[in-house]
C-alpha positions as CSV (number, residue, x, y, z in Angstrom):
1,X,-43.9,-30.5,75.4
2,X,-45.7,-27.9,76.9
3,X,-42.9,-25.6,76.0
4,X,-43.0,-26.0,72.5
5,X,-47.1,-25.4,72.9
6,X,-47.2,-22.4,74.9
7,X,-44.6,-21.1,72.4
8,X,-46.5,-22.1,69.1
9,X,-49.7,-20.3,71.3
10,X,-47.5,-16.8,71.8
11,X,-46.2,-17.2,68.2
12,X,-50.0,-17.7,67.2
13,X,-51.2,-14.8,68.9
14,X,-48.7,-12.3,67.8
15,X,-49.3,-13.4,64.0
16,X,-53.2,-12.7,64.8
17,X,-52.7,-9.6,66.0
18,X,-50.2,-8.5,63.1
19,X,-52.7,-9.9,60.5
20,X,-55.2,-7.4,62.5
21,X,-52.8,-4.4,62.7
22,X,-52.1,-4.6,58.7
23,X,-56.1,-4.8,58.4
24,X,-56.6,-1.4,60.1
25,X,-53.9,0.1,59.0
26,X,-55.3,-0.7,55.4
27,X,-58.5,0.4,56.5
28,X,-59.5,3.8,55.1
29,X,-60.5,6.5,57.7
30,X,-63.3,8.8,57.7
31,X,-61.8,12.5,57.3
32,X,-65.3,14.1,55.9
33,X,-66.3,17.0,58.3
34,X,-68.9,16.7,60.4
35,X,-71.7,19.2,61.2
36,X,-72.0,21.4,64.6
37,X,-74.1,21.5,67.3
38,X,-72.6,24.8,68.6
39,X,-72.9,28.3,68.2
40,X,-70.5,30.9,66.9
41,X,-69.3,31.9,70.7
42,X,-68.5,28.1,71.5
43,X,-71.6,27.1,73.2
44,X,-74.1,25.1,72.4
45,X,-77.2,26.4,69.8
46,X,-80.6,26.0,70.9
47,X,-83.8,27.4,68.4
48,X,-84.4,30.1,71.0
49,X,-80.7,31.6,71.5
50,X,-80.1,30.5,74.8
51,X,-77.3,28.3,76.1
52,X,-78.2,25.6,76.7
53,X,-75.4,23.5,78.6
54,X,-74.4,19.4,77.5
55,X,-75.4,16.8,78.9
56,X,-72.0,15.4,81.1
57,X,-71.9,12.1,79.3
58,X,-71.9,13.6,76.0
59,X,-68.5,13.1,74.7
60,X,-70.0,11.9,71.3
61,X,-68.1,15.1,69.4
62,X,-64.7,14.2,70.8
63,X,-65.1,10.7,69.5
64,X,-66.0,11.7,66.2
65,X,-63.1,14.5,65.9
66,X,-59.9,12.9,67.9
67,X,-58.3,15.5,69.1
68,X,-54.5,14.0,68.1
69,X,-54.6,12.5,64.9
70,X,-53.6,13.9,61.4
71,X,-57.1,12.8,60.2
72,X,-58.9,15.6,62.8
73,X,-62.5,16.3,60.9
74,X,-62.9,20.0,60.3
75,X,-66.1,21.5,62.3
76,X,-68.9,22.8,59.5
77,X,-70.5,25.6,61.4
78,X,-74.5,25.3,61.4
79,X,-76.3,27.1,59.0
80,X,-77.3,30.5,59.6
81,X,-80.6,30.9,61.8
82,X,-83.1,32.5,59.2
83,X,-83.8,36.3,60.0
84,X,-86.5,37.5,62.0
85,X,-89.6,38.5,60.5
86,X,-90.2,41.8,61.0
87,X,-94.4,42.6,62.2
88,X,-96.0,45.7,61.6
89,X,-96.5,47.9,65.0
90,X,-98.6,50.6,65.5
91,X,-96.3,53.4,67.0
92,X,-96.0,54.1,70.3
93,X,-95.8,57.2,71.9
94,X,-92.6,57.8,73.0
95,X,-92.3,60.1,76.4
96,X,-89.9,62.6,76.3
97,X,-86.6,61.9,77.9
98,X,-86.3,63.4,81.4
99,X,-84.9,66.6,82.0
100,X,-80.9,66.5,83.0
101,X,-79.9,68.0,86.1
102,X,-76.5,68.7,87.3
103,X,-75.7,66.1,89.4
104,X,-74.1,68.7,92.0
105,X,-76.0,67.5,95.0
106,X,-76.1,63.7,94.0
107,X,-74.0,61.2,94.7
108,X,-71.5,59.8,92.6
109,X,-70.7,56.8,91.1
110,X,-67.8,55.4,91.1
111,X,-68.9,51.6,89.5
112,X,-71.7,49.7,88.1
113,X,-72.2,45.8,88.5
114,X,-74.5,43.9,86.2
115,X,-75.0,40.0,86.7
116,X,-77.5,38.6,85.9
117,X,-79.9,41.3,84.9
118,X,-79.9,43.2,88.0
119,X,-77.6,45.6,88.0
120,X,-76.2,47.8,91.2
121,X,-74.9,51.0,91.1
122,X,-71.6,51.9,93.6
123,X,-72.3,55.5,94.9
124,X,-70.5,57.9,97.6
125,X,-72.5,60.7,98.8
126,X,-70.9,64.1,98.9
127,X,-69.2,64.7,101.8
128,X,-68.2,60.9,103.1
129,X,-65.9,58.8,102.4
130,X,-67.7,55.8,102.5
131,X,-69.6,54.1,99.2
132,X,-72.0,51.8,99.1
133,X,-73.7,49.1,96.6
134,X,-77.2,50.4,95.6
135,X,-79.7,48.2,93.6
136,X,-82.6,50.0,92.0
137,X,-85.8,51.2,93.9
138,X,-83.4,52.0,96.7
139,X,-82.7,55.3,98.5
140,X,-79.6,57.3,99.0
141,X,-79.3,60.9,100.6
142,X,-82.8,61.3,99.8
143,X,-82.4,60.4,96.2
144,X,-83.9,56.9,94.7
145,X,-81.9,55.0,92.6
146,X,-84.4,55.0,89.3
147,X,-82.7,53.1,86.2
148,X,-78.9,51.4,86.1
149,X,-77.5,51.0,82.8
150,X,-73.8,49.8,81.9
151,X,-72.3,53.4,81.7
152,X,-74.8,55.5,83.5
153,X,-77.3,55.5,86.8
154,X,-80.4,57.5,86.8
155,X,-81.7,59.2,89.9
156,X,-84.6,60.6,91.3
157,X,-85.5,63.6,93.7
158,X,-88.5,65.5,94.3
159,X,-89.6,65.5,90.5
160,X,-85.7,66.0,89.8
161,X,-83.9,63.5,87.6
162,X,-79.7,63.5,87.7
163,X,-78.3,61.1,85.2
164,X,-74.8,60.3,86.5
165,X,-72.5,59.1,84.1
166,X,-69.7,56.6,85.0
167,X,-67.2,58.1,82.8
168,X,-68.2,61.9,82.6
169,X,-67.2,63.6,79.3
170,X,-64.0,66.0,79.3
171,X,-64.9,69.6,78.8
172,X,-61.5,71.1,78.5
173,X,-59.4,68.7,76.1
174,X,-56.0,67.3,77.5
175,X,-52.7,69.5,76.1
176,X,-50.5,68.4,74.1
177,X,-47.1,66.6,74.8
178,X,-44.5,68.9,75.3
179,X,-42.0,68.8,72.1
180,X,-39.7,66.1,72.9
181,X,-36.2,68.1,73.9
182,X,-33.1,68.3,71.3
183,X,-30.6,65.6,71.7
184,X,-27.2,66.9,72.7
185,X,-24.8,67.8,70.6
186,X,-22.3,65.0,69.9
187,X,-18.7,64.6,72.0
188,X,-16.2,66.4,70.4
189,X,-13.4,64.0,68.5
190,X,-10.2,63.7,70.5
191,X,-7.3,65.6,68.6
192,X,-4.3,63.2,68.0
């Protein structure tokens, strides 16, 4: 008898869950797209511009938006941070760009580093082989590192300024190719 029960129980259960299969499959799903909390590069937006980075629980997004089913929400990219009001300034006088120097007796740079803000400047005085890393403020062959930007370091000597670029212009423009050569004649046709 206890047979005939357990299998009525089994029976049971698989009819319940069949009569709950056909009720989700019935069940319309929620395709509308949903809005985004990022930015355009990927990360998340914050009112100031910074990235800000999620929490580590919050998976709520990749709930909402499975990643493998045909019904995959679009993303709706946030709406466009308004545009900066612009304030009247009184000008400021500008001081006039220091004088270029040829760099002749400064180092020079062979690479620029820039994390985090601070950037370092990789320079090789004339004469030795060896570089070294030089943040600025610092002092090299009598010459203080002044300003490092991304393509150029700025140097200081004695009232002197030597602005170093990274990649330094070309005066003389490369030549041209050589004209490609003449292909050979073709093989003469065997006589028969």
């Amino acid at each position: 008898m206890s047979g005939k029960f357990a299998g009525l129980a089994i029976a049971g259960g698989i009819a319940v869950l069949a009569l709950i299969n056909v009720a989700l499959y019935n069940t319309p799903v929620d395709t509308t797209p949903i809005a985004s909390g990022k930015g355009h590069d990927g990360g998340p937006a914050s009112a100031t511009g910074a990235l800000q980075f999620p929490e580590a629980g919050d998976f709520s997004e990749t709930f909402q938006r499975p990643l493998f089913t045909p019904s995959r929400r679009k993303i709706v990219p946030p709406p466009p941070a308004p545009l900066p009001v612009e304030v009247a300034v009184a000008p400021v006088e500008q001081a006039p760009p220091p004088m270029d120097v040829a760099p002749v007796a400064a180092p020079s740079l062979l690479g620029i580093s820039i994390q985090g803000g601070a950037g370092k400047a990789l320079l090789r005085v004339a004469g030795k082989d060896e570089a070294l890393w030089y943040a600025s403020g610092e002092t090299v062959d009598g010459w203080t590192v002044s300003t490092i930007d991304k393509d150029q370091a700025v140097l200081e000597r004695d009232g002197k300024v030597a602005r170093i670029p990274l990649h330094p212009s070309w005066q003389n423009p490369l030549p041209a190719p050589p004209p490609a050569p003449a292909p050979p004649p073709p093989p003469p046709e065997p006589e028969l």
